[in-house]
C-alpha positions as a printed Julia matrix, in Angstrom:
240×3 Matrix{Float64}:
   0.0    0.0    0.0
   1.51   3.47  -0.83
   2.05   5.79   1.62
   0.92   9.43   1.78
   3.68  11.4    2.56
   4.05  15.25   3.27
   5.84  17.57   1.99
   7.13  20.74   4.45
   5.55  23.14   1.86
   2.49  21.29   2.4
   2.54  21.58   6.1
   3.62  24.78   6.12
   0.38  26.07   4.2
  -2.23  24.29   6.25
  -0.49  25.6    9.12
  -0.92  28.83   7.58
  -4.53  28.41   6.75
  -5.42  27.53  10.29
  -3.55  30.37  11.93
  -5.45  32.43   9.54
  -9.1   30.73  10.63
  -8.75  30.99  14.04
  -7.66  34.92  13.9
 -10.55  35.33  11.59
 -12.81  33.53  14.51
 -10.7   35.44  17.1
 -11.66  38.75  15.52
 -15.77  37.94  14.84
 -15.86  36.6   18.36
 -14.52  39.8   19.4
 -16.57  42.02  17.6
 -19.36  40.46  18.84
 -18.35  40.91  22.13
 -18.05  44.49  21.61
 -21.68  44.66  19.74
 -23.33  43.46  22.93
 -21.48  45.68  25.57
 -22.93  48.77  23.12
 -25.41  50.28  25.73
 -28.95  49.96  23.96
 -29.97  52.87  22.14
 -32.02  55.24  23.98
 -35.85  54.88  23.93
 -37.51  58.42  21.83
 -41.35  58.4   23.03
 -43.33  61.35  24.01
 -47.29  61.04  25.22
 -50.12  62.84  24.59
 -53.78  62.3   25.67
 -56.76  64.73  24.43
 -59.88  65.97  25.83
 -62.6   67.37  24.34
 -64.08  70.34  26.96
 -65.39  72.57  24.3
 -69.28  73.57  26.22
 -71.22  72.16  23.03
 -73.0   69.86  21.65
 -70.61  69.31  19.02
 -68.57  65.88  18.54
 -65.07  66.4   16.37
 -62.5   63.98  15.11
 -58.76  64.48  16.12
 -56.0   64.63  13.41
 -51.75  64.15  13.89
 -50.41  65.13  10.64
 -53.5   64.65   8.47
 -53.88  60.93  10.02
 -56.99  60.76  12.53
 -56.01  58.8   15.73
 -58.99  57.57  16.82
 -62.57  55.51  16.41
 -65.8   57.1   16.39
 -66.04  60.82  17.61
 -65.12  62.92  20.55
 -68.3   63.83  22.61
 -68.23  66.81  25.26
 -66.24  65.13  28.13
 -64.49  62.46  25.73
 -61.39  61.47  25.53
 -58.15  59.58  24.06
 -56.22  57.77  25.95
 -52.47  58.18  26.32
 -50.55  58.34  22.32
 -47.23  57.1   22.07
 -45.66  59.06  19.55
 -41.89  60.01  18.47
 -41.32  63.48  19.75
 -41.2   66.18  17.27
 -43.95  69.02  15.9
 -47.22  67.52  14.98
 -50.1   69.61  13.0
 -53.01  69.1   15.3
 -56.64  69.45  13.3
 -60.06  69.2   14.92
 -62.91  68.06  12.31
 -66.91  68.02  13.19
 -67.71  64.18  13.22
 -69.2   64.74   9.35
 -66.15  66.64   7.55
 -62.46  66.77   7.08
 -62.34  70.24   6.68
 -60.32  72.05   9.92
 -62.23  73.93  12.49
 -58.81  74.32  14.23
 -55.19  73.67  12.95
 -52.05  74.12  15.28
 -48.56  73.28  15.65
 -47.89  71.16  18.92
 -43.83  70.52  19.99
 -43.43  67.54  21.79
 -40.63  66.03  23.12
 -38.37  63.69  24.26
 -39.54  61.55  27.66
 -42.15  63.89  28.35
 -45.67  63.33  28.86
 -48.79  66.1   28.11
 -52.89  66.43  27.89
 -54.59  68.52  25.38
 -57.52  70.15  26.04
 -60.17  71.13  23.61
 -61.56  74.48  25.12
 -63.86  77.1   24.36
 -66.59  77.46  21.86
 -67.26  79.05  17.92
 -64.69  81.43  16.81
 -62.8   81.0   20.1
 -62.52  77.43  19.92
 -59.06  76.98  21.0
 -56.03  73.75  22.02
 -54.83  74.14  25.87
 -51.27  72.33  25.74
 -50.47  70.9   29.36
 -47.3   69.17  30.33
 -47.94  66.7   33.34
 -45.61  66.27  36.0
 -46.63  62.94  37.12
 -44.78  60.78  39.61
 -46.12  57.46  41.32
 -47.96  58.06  44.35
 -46.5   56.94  47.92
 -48.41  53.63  48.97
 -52.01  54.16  49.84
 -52.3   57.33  48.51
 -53.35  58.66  44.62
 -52.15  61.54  42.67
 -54.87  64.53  41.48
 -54.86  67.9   40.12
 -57.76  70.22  38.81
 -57.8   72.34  35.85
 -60.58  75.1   35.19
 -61.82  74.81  32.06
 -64.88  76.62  31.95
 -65.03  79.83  30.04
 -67.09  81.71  32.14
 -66.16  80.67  35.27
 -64.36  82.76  37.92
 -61.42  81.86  39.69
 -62.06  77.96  40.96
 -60.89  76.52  44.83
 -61.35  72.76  44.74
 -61.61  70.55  48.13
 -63.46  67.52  49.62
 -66.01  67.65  51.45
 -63.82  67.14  54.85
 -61.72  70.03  53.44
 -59.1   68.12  52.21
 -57.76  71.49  49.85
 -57.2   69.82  46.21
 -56.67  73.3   44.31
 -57.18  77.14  44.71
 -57.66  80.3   43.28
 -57.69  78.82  39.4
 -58.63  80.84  36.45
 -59.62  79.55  33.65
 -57.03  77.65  31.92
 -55.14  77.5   34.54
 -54.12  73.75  36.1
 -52.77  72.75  39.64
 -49.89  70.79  40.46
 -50.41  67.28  40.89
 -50.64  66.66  44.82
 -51.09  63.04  46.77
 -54.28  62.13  48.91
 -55.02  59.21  50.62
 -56.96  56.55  48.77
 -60.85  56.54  49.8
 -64.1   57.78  48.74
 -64.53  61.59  48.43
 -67.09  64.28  47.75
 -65.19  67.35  46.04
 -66.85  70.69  45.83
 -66.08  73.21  43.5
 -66.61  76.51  44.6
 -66.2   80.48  43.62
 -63.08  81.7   45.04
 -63.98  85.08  45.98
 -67.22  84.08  46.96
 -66.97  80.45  48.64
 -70.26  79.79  46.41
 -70.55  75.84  45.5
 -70.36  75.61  41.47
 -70.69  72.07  41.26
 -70.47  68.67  43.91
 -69.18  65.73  42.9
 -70.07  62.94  44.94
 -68.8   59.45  46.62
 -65.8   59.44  43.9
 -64.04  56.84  45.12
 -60.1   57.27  44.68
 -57.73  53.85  44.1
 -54.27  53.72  46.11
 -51.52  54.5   43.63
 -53.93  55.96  40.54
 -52.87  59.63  39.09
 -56.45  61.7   38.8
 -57.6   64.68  36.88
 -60.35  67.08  37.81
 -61.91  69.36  35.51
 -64.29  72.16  35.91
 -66.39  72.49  32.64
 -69.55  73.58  30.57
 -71.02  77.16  31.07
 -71.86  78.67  34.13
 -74.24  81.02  31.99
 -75.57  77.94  29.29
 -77.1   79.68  26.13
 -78.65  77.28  23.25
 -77.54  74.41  23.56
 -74.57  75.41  25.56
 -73.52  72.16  27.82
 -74.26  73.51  31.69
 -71.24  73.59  34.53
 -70.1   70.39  35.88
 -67.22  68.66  37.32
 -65.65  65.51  35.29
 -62.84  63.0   36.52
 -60.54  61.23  34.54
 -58.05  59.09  35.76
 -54.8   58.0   33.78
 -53.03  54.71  35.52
């Protein structure tokens, strides 16, 4: 039987070859190494919820750059729940339910990690956007977060408390929103009253607040209703 015999050329190049393997494994092993110590890019989200307050009976659709972002139609009090978008500057535009055709076009900057709540306000020729950023931290155990904004357009200057004077917000004009503050968690009755006056506007009763939920009170409607005007009220929204 013949023998195979090698030659030191041979030997020489598959020793070459496989030095040359194993630094190309060496060097993918490494850059893989490297790929998964990169730190992970950084998340880009901003969120926006909207509310329609406008004192009418109107219902409108909500546009983000000419795309409408969600079903059906906004009724007085409705709402959309928290967006997640990619920061930047949106063109806002409010429809009626029946048309495309903008009752109300704006510009709204958002950005980066933040979170905000738009506000349809006011009524006809005034009808207007009211931009809010929310500060909103998790409440301590047993407690809730909640704020009030006055959003009635003929309303004086708003004080909101509970019933056993736990003091919520004061001397609010409208458009103007509170900080958010914490309460203990438990069943309230709020009362909205005139701050220069101390007359009750509007009760809101046995609203029972959830440990560790973040809560919005608004004052809204007319005060003064004309046609079909929707009349003062308080509404509650909560976002957790």
């Amino acid at each position: 039987m013949a023998t195979k015999s090698f030659t030191k050329s041979s030997y020489s190049n598959s020793f070459i070859i496989c030095i040359i393997a194993i630094v190309i494994l060496l060097i993918t092993l490494f850059m893989q190494s490297c790929k998964s110590d990169d730190p992970a890019p950084e998340a880009r989200i901003s969120l926006l919820s909207v509310t329609n307050a406008s004192p009418t009976l109107a219902t409108y659709n909500f546009y983000l750059n000419n795309t409408k972002v969600h079903n059906g139609a906004l009724p007085f009090g409705g709402g959309i729940p928290y967006l997640r978008l990619n920061p930047g500057i949106f063109a806002a535009k409010l429809t009626t339910e029946s048309s495309t055709e903008s009752l109300l076009s704006e510009n709204i900057t958002l950005e980066n990690g933040k979170v905000y709540s738009l506000f349809v306000v006011e009524k006809g020729t005034n009808l207007d956007y009211l931009l809010i950023d929310d500060e909103i931290k998790t409440p301590a155990e047993e407690k809730a977060g909640i704020r009030f904004i006055n959003l009635s357009p003929d309303a004086p200057a708003l004080n909101i408390a509970t019933k056993d004077d736990v003091v919520i917000a004061t001397n609010k004009a409208f458009k103007a929103a509170s900080d958010f503050i914490e309460i203990p968690a438990k069943v309230y009755t709020f009362e909205i009253k005139d701050k220069a006056t101390g007359a009750l506007k509007a009760e809101m009763k046995d609203i029972d607040i959830k440990k560790g939920k973040i809560y919005t009170i608004i004052a809204r409607g007319m005060l003064t209703p004309t046609g079909t005007d929707r009349p003062f009220s308080g509404q509650i929204t909560s976002v957790q």
